[in-house]
N, C-alpha and C positions, 0 to 999 in steps of 0.2 A: 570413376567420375571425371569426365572431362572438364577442362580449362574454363573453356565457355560454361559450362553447365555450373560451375561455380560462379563466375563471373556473374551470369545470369541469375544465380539464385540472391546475390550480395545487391543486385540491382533492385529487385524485386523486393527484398528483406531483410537489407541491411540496415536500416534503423531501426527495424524490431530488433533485431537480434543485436544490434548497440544495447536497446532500452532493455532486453533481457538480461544482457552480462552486469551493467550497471546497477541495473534494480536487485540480481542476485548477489551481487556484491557488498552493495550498501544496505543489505538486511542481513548478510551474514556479520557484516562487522558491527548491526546496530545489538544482534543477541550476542554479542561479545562486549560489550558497551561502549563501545571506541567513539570517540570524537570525532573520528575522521569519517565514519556511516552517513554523515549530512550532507556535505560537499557531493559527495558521491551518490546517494539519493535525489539529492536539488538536478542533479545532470540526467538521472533516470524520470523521475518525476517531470521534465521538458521533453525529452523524448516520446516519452507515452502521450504526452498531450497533443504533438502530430500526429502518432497511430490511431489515437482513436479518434482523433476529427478523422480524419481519414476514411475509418473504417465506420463511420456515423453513428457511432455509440458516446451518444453528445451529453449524458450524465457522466461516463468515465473522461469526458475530454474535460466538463467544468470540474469533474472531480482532480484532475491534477492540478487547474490553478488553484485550490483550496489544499493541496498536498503542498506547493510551492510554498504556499503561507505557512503549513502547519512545519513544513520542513524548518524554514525561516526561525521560526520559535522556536520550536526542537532545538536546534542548533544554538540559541539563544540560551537556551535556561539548561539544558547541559552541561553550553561550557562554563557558565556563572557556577552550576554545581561542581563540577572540577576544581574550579579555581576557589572555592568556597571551601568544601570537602576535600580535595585532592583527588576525587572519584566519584564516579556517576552511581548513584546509589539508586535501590529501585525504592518505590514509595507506596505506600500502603493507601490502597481504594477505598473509599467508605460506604457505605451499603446506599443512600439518598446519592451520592454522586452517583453509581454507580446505577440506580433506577433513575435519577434526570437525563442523564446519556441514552440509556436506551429508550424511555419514551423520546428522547430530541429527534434519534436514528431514528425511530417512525414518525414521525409526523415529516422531517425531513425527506423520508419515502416518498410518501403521498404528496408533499410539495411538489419534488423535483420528479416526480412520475407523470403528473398533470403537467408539466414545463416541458417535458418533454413528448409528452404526448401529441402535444400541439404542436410541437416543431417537428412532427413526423419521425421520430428517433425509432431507432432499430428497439425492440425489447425493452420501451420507454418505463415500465414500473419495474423490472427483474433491476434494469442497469440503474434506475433511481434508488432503492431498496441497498443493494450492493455498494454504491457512491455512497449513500447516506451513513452507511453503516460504519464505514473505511474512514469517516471522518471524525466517527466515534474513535475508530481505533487507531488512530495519528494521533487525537488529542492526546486516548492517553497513554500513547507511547511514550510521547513530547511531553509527558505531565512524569514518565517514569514507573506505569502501574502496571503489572504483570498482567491485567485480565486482556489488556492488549493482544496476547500473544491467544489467548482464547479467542478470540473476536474473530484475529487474523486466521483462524483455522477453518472455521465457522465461513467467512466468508472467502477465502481463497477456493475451500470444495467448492463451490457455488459459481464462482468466476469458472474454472473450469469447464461446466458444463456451458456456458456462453457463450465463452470463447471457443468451444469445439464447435457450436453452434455458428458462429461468423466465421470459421473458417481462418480463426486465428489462430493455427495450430502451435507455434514457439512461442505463443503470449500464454497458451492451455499449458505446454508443460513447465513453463516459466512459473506457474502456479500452482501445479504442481509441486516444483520442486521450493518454491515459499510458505508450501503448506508443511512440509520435512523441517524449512528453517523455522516456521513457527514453532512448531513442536522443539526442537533445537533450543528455539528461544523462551520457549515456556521454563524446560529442563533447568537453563544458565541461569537464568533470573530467577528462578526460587531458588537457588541452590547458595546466589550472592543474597536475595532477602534473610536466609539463614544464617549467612557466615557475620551478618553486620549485628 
């Protein structure tokens, strides 16, 4: 591979592939429970929100200003549990939260399906559905509940096939390989819901 052809491909994909290293960064140290996953997520989370106005998949572009919020809190009630606790404890889901979240994630669908239908968005219900769901699973990453890490499995396979579909080929195995971290991070976080 030549000079140019690298040059050229950094021209062409070099903020995806910032928003990949970032995004796989700040999820491996979020299923490690680090403090430091937010900072670094908030940077990935503005990245993605270029690529996919970009790429016109305008429910994952409104989905990162709602990721920058969720991040926000995240990062918020973490570090209070740190400084509270000494450690980010994972926290038990209860059955009625955890069916209000998933009816929220679909009527949420169906909201931002119809919103973007109208605005002519690429895959206007697949990427409404998908957004909708993701904000299920930040809340309750950001809340501390392990089903998080279920959610993120569930919808990372799904993203994949989208994204091979737009031709997003380093965002598909980006999700790919978050679908490994989620699993990763399913593994960690029961293993710390036991040991507490």
């Amino acid at each position: 591979m030549s000079w140019h052809a690298i040059a050229d491909f950094l021209a062409h994909h070099g903020l995806e592939l910032a928003g990949t290293v970032t995004t796989v960064l700040g999820i491996w140290l979020t299923t490690r429970r680090l403090l430091i996953c937010w900072p670094i997520t908030l940077a990935a989370d503005v990245l993605y929100l270029v690529i996919f106005y970009r790429a016109q998949l305008l429910s994952d572009a409104l989905l990162q200003v709602f990721f920058v919020a969720f991040t926000l809190y995240g990062w918020w009630h973490w570090w209070r549990g740190v400084r509270e606790e000494g450690e980010v404890r994972v926290a038990p889901l209860a059955m009625r939260s955890l069916l209000l979240a998933l009816a929220a994630g679909a009527v949420g669908s169906l909201a931002l399906g119809e919103i973007a239908k109208r605005m002519h968005a690429a895959l206007p219900y697949l990427d409404a559905t998908l957004a909708s769901y993701s904000l299920v699973g930040s809340w309750w990453q950001a809340r501390k509940h392990i089903a998080n890490w279920w959610l993120w499995i569930v919808v990372d396979l799904i993203y994949i096939g989208e994204y091979v579909y737009k031709d997003l080929w380093l965002t598909a195995i980006l999700y790919a390989g978050l679908t490994g971290l989620a699993v990763l991070g399913l593994r960690d976080w029961r293993r710390a819901a036991v040991a507490a």
